[in-house]
N, CA, C, O and CB atoms as a CASP TS submission, in Angstrom:
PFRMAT TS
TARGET T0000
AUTHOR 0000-0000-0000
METHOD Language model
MODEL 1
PARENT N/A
ATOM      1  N   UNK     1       0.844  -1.194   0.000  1.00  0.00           N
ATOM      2  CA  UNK     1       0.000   0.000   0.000  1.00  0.00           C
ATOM      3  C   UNK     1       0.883   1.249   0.000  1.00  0.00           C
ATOM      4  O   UNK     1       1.959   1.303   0.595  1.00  0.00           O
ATOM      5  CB  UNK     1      -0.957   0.003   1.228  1.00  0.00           C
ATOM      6  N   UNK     2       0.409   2.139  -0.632  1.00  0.00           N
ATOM      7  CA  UNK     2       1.271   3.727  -1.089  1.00  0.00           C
ATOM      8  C   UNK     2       0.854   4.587   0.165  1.00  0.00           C
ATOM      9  O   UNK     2      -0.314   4.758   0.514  1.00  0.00           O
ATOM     10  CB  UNK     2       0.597   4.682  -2.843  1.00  0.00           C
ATOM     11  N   UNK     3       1.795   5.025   0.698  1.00  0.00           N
ATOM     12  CA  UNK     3       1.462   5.973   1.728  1.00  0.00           C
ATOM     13  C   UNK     3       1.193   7.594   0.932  1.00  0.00           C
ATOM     14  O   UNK     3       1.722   8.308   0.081  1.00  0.00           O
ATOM     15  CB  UNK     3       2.831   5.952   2.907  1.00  0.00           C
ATOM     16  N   UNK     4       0.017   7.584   1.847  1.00  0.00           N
ATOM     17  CA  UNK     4      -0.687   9.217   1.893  1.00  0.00           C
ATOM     18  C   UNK     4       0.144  10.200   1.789  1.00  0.00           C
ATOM     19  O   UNK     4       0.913  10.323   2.742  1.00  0.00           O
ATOM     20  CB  UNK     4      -1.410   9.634   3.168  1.00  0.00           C
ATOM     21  N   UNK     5       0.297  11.391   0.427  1.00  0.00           N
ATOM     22  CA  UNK     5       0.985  12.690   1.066  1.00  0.00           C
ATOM     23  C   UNK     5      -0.337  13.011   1.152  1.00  0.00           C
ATOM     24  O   UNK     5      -1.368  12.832   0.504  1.00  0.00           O
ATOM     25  CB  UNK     5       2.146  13.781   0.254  1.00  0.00           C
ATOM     26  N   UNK     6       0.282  13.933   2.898  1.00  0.00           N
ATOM     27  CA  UNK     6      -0.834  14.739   2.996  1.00  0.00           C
ATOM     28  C   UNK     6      -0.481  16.246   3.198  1.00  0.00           C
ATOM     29  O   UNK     6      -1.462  16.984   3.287  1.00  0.00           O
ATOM     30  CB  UNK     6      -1.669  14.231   4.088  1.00  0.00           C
ATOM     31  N   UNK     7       0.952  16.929   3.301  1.00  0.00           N
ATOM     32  CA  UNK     7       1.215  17.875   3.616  1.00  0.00           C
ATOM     33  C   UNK     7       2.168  17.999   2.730  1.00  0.00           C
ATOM     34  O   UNK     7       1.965  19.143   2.324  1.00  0.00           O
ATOM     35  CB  UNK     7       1.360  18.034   4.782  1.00  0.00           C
ATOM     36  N   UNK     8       3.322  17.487   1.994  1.00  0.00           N
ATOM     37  CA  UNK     8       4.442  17.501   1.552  1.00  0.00           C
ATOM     38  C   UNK     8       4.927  18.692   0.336  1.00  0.00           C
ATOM     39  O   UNK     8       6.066  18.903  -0.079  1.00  0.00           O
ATOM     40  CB  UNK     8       4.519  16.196   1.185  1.00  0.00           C
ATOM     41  N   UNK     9       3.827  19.270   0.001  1.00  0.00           N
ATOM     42  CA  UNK     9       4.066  20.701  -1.190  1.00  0.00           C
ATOM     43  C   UNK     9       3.251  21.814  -0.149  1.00  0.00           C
ATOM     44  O   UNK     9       2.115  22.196   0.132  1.00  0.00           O
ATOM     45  CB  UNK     9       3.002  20.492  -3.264  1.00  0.00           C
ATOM     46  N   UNK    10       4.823  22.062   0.239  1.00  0.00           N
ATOM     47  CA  UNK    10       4.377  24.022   1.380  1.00  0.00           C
ATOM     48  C   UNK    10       4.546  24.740   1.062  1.00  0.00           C
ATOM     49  O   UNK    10       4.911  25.641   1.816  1.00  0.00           O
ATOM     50  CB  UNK    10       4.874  24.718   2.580  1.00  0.00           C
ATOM     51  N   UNK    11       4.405  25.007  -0.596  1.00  0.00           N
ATOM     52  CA  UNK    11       4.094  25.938  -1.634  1.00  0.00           C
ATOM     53  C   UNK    11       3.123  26.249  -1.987  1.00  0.00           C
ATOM     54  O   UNK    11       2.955  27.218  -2.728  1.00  0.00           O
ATOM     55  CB  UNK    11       4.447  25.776  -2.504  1.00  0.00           C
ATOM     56  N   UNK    12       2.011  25.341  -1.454  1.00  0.00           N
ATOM     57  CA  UNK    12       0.990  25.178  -2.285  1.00  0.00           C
ATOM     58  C   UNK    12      -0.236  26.220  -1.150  1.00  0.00           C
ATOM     59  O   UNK    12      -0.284  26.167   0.079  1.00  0.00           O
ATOM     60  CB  UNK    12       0.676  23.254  -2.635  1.00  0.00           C
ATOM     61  N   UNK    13      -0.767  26.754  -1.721  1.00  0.00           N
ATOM     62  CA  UNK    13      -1.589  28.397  -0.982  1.00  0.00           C
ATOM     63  C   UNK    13      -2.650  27.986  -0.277  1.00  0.00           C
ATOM     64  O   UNK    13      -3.658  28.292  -0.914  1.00  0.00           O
ATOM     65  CB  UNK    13      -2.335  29.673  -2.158  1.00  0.00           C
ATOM     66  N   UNK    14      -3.003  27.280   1.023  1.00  0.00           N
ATOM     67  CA  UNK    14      -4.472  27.135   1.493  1.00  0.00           C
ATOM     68  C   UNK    14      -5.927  27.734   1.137  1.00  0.00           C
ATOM     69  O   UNK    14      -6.050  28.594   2.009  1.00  0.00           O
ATOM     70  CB  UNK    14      -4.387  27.432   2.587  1.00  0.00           C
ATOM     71  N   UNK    15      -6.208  27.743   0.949  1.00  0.00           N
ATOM     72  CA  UNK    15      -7.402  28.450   0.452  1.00  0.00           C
ATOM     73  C   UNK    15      -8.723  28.110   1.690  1.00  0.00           C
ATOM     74  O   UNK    15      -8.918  26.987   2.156  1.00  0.00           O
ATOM     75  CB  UNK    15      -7.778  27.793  -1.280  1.00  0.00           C
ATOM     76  N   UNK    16      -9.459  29.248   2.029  1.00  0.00           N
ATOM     77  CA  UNK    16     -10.659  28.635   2.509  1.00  0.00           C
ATOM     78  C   UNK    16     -12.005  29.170   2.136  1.00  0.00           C
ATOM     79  O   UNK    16     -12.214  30.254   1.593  1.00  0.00           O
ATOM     80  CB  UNK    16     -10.596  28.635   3.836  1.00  0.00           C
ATOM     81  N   UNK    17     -12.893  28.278   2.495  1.00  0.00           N
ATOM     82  CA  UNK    17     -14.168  29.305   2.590  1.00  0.00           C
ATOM     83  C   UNK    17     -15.521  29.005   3.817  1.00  0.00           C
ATOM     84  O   UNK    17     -15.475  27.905   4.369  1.00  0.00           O
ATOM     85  CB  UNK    17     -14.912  29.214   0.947  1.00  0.00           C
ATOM     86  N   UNK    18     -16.531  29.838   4.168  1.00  0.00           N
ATOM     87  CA  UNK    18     -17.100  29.437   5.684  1.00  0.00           C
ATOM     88  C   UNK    18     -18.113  29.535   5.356  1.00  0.00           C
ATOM     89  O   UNK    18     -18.310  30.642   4.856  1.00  0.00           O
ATOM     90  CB  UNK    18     -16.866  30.160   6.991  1.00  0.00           C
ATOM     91  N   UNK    19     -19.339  28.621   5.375  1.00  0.00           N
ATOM     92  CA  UNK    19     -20.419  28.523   4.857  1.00  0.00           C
ATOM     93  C   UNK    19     -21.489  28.950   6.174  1.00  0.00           C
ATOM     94  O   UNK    19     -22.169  27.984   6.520  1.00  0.00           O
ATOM     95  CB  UNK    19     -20.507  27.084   4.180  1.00  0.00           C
ATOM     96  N   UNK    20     -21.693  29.929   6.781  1.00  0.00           N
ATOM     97  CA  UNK    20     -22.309  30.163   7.918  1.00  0.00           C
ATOM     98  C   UNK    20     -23.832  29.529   7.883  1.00  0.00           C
ATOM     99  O   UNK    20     -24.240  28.973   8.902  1.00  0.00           O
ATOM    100  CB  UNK    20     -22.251  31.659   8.149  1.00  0.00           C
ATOM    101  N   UNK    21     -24.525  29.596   6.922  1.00  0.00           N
ATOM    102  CA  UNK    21     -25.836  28.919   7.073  1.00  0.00           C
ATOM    103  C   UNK    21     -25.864  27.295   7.128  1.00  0.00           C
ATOM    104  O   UNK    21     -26.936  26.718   7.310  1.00  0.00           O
ATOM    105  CB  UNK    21     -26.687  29.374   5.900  1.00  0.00           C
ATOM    106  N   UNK    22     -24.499  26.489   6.946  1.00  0.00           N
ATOM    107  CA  UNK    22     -24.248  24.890   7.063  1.00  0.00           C
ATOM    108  C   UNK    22     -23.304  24.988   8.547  1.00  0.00           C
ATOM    109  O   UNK    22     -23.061  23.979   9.209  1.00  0.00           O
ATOM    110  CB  UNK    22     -23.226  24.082   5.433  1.00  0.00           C
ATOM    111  N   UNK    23     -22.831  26.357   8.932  1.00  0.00           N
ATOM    112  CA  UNK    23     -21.744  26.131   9.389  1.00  0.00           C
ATOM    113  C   UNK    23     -20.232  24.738   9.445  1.00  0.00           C
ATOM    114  O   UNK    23     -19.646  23.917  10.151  1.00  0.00           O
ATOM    115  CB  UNK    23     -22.307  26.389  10.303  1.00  0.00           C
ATOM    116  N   UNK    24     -20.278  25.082   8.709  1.00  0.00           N
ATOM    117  CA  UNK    24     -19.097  24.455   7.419  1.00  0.00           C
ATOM    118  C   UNK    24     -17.867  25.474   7.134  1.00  0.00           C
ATOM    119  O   UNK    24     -17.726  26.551   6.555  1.00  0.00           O
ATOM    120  CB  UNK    24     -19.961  24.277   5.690  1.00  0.00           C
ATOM    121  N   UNK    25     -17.071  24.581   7.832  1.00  0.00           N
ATOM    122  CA  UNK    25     -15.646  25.364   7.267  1.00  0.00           C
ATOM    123  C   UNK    25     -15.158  24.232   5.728  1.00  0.00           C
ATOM    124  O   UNK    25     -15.425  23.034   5.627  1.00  0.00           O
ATOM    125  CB  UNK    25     -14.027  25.303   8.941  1.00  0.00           C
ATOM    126  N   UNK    26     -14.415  25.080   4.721  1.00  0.00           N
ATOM    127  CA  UNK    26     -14.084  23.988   3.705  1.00  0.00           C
ATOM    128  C   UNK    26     -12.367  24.732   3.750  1.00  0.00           C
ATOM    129  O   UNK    26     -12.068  25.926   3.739  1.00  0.00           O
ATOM    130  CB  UNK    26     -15.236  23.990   1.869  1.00  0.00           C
ATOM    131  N   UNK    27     -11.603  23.705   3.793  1.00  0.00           N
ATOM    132  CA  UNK    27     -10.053  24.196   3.641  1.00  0.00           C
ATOM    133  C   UNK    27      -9.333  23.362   2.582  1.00  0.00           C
ATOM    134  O   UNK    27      -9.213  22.149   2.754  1.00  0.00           O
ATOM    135  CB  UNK    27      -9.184  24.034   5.086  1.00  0.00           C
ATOM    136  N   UNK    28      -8.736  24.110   1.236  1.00  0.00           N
ATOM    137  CA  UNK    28      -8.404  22.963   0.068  1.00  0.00           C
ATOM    138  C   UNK    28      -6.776  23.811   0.294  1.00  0.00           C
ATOM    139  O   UNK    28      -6.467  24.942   0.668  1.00  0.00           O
ATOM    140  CB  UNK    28      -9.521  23.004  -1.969  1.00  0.00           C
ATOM    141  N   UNK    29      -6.189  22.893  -0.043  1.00  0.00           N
ATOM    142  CA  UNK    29      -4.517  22.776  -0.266  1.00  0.00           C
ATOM    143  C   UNK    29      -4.470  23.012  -1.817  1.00  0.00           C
ATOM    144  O   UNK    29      -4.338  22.096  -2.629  1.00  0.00           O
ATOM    145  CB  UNK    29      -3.729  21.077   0.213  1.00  0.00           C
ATOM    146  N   UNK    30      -4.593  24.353  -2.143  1.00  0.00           N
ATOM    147  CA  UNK    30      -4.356  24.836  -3.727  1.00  0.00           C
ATOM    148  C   UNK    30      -5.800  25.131  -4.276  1.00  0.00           C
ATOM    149  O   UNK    30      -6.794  25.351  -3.584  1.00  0.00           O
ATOM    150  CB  UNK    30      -3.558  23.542  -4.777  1.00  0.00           C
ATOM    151  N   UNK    31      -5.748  25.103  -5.325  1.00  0.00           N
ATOM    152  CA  UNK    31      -7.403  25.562  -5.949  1.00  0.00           C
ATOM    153  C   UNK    31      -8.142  24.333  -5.977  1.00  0.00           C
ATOM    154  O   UNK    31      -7.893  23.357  -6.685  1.00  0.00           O
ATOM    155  CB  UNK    31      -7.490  26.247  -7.672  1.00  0.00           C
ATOM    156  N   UNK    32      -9.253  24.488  -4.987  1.00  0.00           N
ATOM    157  CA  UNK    32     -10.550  23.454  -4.899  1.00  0.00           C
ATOM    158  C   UNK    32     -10.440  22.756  -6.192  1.00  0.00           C
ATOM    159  O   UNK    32     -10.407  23.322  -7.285  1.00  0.00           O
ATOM    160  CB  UNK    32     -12.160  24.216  -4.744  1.00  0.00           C
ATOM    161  N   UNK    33     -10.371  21.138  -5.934  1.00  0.00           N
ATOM    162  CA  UNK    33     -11.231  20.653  -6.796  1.00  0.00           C
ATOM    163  C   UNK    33     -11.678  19.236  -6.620  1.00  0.00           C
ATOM    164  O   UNK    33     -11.304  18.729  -5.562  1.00  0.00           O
ATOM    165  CB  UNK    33     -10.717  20.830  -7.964  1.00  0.00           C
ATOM    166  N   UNK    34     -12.346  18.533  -7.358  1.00  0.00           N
ATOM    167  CA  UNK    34     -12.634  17.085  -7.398  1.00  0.00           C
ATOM    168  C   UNK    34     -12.293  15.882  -6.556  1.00  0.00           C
ATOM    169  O   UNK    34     -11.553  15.127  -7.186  1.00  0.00           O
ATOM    170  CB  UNK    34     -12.244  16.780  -8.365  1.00  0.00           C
ATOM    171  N   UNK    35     -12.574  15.460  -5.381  1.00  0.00           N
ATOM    172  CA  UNK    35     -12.229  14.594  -4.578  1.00  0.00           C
ATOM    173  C   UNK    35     -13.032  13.767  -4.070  1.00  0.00           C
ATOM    174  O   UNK    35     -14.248  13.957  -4.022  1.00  0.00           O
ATOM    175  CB  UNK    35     -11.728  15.027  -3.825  1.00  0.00           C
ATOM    176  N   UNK    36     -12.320  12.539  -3.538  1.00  0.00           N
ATOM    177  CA  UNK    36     -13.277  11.795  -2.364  1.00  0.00           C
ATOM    178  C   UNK    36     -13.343  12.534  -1.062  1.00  0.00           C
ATOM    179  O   UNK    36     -12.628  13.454  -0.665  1.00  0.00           O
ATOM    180  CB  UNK    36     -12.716  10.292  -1.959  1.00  0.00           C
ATOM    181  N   UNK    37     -14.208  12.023  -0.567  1.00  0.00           N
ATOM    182  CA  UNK    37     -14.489  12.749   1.069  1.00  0.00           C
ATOM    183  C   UNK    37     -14.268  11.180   1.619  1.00  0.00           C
ATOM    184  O   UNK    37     -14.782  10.177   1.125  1.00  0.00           O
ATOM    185  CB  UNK    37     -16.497  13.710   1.538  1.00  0.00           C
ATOM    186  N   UNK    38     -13.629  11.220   2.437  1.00  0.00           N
ATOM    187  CA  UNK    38     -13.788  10.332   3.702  1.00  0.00           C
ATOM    188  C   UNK    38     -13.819  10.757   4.893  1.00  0.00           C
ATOM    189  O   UNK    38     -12.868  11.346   5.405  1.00  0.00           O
ATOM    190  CB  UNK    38     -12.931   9.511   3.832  1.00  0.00           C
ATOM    191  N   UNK    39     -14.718  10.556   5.379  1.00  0.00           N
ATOM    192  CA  UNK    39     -15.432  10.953   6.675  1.00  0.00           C
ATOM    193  C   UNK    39     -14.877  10.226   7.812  1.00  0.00           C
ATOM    194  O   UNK    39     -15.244   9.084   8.088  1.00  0.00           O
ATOM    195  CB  UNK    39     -16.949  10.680   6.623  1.00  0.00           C
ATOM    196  N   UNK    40     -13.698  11.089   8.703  1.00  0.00           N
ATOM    197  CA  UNK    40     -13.002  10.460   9.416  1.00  0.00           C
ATOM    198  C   UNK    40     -13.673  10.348  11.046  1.00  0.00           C
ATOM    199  O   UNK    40     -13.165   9.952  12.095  1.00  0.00           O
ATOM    200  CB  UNK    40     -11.691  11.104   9.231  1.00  0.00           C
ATOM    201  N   UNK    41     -15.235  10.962  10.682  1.00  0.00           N
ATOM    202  CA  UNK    41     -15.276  11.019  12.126  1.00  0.00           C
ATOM    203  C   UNK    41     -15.991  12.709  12.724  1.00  0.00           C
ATOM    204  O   UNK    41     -15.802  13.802  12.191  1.00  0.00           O
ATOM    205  CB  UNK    41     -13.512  10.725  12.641  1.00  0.00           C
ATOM    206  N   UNK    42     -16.560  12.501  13.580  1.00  0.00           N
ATOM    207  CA  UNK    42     -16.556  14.041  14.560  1.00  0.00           C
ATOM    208  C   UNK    42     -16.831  15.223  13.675  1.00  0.00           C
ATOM    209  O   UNK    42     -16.489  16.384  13.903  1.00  0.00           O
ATOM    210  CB  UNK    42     -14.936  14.432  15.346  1.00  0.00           C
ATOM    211  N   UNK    43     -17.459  14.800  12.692  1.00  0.00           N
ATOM    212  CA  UNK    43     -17.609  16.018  11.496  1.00  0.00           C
ATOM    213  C   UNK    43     -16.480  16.805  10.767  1.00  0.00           C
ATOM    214  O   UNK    43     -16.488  18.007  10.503  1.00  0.00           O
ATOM    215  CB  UNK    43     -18.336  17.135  12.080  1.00  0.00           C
ATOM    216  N   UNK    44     -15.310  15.707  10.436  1.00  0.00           N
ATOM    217  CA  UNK    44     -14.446  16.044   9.448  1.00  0.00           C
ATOM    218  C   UNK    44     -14.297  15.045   8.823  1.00  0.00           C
ATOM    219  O   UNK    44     -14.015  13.929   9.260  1.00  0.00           O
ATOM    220  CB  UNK    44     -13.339  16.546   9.756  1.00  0.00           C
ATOM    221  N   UNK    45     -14.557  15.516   7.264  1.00  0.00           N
ATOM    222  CA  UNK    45     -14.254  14.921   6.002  1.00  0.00           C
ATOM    223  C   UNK    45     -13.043  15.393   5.401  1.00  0.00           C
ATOM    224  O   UNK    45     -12.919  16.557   5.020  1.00  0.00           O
ATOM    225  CB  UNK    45     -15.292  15.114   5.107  1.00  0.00           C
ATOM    226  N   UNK    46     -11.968  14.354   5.286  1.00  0.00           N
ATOM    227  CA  UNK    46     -10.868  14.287   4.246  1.00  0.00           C
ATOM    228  C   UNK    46     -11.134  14.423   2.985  1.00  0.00           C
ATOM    229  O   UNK    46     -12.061  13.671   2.685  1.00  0.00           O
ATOM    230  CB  UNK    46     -10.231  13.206   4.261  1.00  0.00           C
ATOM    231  N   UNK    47     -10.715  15.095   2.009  1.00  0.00           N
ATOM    232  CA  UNK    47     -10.782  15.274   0.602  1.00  0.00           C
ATOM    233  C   UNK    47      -9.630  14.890   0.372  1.00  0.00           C
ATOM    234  O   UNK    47      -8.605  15.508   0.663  1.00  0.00           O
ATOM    235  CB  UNK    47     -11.104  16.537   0.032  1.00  0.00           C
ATOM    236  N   UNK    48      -9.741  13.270  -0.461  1.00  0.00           N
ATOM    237  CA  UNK    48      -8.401  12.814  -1.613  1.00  0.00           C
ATOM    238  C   UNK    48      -8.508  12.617  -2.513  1.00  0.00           C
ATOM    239  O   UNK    48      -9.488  11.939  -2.824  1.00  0.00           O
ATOM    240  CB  UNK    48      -7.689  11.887  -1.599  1.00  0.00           C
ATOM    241  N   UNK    49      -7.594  13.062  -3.539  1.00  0.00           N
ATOM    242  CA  UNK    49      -6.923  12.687  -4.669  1.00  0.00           C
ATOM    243  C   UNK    49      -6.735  11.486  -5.181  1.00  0.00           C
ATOM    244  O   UNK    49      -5.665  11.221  -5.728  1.00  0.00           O
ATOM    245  CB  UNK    49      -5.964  13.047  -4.607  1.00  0.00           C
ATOM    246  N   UNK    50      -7.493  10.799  -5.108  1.00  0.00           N
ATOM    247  CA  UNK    50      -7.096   9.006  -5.399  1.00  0.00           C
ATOM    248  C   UNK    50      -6.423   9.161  -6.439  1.00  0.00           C
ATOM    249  O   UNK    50      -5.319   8.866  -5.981  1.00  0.00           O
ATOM    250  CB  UNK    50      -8.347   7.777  -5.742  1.00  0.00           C
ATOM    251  N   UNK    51      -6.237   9.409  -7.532  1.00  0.00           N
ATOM    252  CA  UNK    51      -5.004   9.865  -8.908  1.00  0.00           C
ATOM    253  C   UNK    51      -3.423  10.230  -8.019  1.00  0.00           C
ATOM    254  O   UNK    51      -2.301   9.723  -8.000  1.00  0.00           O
ATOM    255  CB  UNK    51      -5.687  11.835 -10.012  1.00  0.00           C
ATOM    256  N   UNK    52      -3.971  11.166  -7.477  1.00  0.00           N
ATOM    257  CA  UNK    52      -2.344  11.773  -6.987  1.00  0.00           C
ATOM    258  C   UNK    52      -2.401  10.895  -5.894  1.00  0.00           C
ATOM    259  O   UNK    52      -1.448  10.147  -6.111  1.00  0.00           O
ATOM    260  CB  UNK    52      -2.026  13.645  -6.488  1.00  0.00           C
ATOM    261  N   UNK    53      -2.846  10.586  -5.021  1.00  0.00           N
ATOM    262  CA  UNK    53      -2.884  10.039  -3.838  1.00  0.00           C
ATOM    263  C   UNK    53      -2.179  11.193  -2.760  1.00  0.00           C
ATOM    264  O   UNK    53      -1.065  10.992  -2.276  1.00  0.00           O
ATOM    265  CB  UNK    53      -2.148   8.594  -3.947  1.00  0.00           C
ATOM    266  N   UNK    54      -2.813  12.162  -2.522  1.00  0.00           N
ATOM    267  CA  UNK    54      -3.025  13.274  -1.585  1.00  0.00           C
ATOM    268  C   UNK    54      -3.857  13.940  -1.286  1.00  0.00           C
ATOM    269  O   UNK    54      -4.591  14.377  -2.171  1.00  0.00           O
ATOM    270  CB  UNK    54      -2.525  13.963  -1.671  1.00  0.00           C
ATOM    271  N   UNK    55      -4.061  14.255  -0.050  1.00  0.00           N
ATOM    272  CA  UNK    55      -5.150  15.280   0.588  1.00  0.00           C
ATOM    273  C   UNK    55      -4.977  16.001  -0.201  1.00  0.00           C
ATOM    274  O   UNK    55      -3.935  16.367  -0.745  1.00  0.00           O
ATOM    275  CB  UNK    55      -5.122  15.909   1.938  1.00  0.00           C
ATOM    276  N   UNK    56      -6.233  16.342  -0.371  1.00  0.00           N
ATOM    277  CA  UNK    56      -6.232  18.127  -1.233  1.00  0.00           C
ATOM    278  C   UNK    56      -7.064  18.836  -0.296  1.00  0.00           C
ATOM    279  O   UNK    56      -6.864  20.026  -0.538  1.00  0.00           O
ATOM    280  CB  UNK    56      -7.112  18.338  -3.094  1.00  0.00           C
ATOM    281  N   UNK    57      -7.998  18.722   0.766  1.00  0.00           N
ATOM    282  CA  UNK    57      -8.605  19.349   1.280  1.00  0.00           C
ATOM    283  C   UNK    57      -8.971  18.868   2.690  1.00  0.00           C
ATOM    284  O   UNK    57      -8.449  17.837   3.114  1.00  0.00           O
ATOM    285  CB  UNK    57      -9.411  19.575   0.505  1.00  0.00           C
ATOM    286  N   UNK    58     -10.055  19.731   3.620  1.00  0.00           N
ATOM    287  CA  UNK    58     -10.989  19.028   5.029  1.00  0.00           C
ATOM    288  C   UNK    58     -11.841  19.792   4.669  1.00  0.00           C
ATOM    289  O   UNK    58     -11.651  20.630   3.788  1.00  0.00           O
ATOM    290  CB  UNK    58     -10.580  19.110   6.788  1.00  0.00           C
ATOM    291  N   UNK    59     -13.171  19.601   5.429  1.00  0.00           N
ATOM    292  CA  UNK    59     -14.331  19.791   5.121  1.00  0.00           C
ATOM    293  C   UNK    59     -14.674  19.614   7.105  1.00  0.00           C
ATOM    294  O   UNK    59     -14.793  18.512   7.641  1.00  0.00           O
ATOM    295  CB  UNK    59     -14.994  18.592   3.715  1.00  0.00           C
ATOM    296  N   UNK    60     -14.747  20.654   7.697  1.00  0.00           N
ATOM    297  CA  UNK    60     -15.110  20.881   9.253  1.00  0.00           C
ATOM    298  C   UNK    60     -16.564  21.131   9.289  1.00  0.00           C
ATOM    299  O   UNK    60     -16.860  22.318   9.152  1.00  0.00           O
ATOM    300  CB  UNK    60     -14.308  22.185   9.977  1.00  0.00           C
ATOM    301  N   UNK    61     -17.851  20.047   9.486  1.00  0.00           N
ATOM    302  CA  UNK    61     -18.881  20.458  10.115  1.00  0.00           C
ATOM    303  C   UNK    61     -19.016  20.913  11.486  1.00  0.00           C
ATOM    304  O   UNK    61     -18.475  20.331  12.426  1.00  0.00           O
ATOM    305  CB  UNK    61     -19.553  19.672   9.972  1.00  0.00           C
ATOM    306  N   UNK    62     -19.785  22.023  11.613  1.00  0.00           N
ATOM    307  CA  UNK    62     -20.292  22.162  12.954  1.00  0.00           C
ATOM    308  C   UNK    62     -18.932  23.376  13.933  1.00  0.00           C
ATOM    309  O   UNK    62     -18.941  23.659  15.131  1.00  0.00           O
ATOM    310  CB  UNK    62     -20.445  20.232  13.654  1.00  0.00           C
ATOM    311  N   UNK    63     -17.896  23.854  12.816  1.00  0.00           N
ATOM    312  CA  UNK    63     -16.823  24.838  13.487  1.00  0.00           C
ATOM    313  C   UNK    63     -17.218  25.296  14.280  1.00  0.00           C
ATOM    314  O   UNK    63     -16.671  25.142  15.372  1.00  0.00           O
ATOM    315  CB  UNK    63     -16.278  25.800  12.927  1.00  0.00           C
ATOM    316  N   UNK    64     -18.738  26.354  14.118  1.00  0.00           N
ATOM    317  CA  UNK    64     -18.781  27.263  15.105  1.00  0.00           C
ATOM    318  C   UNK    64     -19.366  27.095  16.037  1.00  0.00           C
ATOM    319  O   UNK    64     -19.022  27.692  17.058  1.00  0.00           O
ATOM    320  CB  UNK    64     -19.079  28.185  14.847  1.00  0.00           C
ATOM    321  N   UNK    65     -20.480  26.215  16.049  1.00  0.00           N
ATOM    322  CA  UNK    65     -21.077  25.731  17.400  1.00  0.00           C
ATOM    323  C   UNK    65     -19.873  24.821  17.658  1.00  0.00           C
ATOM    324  O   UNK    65     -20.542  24.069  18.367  1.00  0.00           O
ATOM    325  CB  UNK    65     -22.710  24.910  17.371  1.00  0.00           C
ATOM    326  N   UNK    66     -18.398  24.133  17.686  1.00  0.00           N
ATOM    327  CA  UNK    66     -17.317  23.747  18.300  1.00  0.00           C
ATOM    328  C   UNK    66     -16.752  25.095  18.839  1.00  0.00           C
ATOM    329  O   UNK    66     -16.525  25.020  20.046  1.00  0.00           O
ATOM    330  CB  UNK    66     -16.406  22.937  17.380  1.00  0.00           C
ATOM    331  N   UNK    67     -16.489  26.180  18.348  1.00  0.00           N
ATOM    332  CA  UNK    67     -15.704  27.278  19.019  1.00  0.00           C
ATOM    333  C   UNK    67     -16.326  27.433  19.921  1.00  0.00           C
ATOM    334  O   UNK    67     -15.844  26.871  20.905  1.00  0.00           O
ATOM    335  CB  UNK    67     -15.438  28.475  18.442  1.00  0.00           C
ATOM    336  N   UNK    68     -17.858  28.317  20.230  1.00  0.00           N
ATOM    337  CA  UNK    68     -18.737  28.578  20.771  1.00  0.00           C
ATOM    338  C   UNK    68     -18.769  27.522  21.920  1.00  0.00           C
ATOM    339  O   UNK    68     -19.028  27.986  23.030  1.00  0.00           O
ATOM    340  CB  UNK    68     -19.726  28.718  19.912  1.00  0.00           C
ATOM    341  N   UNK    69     -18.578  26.359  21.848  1.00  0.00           N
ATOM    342  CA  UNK    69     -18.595  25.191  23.252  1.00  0.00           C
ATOM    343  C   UNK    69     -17.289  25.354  23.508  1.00  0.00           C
ATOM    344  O   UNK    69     -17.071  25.309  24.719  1.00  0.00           O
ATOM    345  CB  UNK    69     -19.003  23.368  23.022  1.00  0.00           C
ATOM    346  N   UNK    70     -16.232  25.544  22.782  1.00  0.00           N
ATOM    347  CA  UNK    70     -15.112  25.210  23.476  1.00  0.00           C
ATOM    348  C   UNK    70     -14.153  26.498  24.348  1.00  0.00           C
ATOM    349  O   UNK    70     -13.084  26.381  24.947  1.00  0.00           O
ATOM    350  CB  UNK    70     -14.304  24.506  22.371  1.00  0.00           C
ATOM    351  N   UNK    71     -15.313  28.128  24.058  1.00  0.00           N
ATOM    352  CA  UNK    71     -14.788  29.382  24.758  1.00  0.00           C
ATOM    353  C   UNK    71     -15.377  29.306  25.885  1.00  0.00           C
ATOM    354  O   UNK    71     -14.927  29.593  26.994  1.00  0.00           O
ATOM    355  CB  UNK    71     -15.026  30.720  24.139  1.00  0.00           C
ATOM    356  N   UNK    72     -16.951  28.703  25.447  1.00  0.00           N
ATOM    357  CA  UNK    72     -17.733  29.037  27.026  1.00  0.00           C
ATOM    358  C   UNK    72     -16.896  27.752  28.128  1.00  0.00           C
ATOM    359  O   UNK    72     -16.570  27.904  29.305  1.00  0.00           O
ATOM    360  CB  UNK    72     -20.028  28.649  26.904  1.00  0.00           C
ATOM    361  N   UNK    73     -16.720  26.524  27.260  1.00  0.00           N
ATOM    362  CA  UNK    73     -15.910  25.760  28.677  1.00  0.00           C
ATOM    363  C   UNK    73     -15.294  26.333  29.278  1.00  0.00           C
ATOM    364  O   UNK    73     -15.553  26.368  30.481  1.00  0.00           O
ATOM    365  CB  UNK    73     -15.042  24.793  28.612  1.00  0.00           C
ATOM    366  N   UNK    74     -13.960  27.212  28.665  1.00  0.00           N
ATOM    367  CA  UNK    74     -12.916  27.782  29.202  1.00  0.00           C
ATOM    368  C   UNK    74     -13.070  28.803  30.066  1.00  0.00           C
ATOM    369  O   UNK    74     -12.239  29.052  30.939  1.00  0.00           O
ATOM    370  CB  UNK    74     -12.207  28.127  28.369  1.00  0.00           C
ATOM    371  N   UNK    75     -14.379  29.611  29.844  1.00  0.00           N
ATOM    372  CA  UNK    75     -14.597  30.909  30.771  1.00  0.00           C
ATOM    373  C   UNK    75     -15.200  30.269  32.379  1.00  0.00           C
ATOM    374  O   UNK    75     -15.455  31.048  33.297  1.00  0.00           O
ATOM    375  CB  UNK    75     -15.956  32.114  29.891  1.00  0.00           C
TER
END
């Protein structure tokens, strides 16, 4: 089995965008495009490249109700 790049081009420009009415964060490693999602869990989906065999992206459900629980714990 071929191991995962998942970070290895730190050239490559993050990009994001925040979908406030899904509250959905989407974060792609270069210009968005075409991937699998695998759903690792806890409301993050991996976006891969099965061709290249690399992350190209995450997909964070639920960011802000996570911030929002995780300031009021702290106060």
């Amino acid at each position: 089995m071929e191991a995962v790049k998942v970070f290895e081009r730190k050239d490559v420009p993050l990009e994001w965008e925040y979908d406030d009415d899904a509250d959905t964060l989407y974060l792609s490693f270069g210009k968005p495009k075409a991937a699998l999602g695998l759903d690792i869990g806890e409301g993050v989906v991996v976006r891969y490249d099965e061709q290249a065999h690399e992350v190209v992206g995450l997909t964070i459900v639920g960011v802000g109700r996570r911030l929002e629980e995780y300031v009021k714990n702290k106060s």
